[in-house]
C-alpha positions in Angstrom: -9.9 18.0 -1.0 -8.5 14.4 0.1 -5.5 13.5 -2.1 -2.7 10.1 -1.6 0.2 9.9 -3.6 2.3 7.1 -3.6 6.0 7.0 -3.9 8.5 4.5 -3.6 7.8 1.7 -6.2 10.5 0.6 -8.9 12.5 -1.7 -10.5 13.7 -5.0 -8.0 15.2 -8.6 -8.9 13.5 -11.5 -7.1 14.2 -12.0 -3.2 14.7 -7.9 -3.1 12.7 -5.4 -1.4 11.2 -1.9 -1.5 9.3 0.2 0.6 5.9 2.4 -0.5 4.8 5.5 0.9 1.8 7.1 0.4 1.4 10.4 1.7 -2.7 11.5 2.4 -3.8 15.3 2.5 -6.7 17.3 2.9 -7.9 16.0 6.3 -7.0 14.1 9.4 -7.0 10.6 8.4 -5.7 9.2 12.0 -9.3 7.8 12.5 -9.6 5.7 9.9 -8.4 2.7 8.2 -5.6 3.1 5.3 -4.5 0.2 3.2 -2.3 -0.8 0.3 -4.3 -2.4 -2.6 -3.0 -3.7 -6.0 -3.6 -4.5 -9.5 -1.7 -7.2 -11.9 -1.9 -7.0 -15.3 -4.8 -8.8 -16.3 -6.1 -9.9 -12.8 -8.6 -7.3 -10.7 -7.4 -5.0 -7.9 -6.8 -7.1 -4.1 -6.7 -6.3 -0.9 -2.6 -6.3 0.1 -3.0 -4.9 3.5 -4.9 -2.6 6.0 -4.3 -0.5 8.7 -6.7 0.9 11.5 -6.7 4.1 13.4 -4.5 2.1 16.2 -2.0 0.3 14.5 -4.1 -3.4 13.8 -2.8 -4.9 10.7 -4.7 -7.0 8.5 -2.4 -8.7 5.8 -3.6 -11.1 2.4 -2.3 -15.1 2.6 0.3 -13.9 -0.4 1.6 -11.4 1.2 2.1 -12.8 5.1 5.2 -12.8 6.6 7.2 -10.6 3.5 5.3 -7.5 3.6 4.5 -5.1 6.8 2.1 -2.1 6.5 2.8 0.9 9.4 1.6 4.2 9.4 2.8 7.7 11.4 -0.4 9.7 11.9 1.6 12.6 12.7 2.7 12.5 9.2 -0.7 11.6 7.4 2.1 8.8 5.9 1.1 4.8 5.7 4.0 2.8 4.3 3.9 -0.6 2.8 7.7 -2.6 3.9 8.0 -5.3 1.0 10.8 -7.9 1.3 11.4 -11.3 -0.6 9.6 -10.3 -3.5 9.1 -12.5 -5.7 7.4 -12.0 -9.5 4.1 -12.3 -9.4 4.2 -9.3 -6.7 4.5 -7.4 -10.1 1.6 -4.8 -9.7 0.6 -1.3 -9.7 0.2 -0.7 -5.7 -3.2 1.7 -4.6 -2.9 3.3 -1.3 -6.4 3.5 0.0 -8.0 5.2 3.0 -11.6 4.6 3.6 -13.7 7.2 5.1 -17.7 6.2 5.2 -18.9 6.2 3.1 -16.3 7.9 0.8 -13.2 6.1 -0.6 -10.2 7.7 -1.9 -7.1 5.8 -4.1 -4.2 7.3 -4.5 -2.8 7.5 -8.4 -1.0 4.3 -8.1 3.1 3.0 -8.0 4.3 0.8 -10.2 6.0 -2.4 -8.9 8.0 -4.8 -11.2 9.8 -7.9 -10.0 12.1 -8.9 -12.7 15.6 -10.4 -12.9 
């Protein structure tokens, strides 16, 4: 049974940063793409970032150049890096992994940029 849970999210003023990890069992997951989605309040879930099998990144305009996704396949761990956050970041944060045609979410870490 595939399971992700997320740690890591919190509490942060603007300009701070935090990092996610999400943790995947029940398989190898070193073949396939894993990504970081999220969900605002009252906006739908978006793409944040993806990973593939060899370490190519894939990274949403609003997020370019703040945030870097990794991953250690020894672990089964991909991590989300977050810096200069800024409000609207504020989100619950979905790790992902995608393996066809099944997708699997994780349970979800809140984010909230506040001062």
């Amino acid at each position: 049974q595939v399971q992700l849970v997320e740690s890591g999210g919190g509490l942060v003023q603007p300009g701070g940063s935090l990092r996610l990890s999400c943790v995947a069992s029940g398989s190898d997951f070193s073949r396939y793409y894993m990504g970081w989605y999220r969900t605002a309040p009252g906006k739908q879930r978006e793409l944040v970032s993806i990973i593939n099998s060899v370490g190519n990144t894939n990274y949403a305009d609003f997020v370019k150049g703040r945030f870097t996704i990794s991953r250690d396949n020894a672990k089964n761990t991909v991590y989300l890096q977050m810096n200069s956050l800024k409000p609207e970041d504020t989100a619950v944060y979905y790790c992902n992994v995608f393996m066809g045609p099944f997708n699997y979410w994780g349970q979800g870490t809140q984010v909230t940029v506040a001062s």
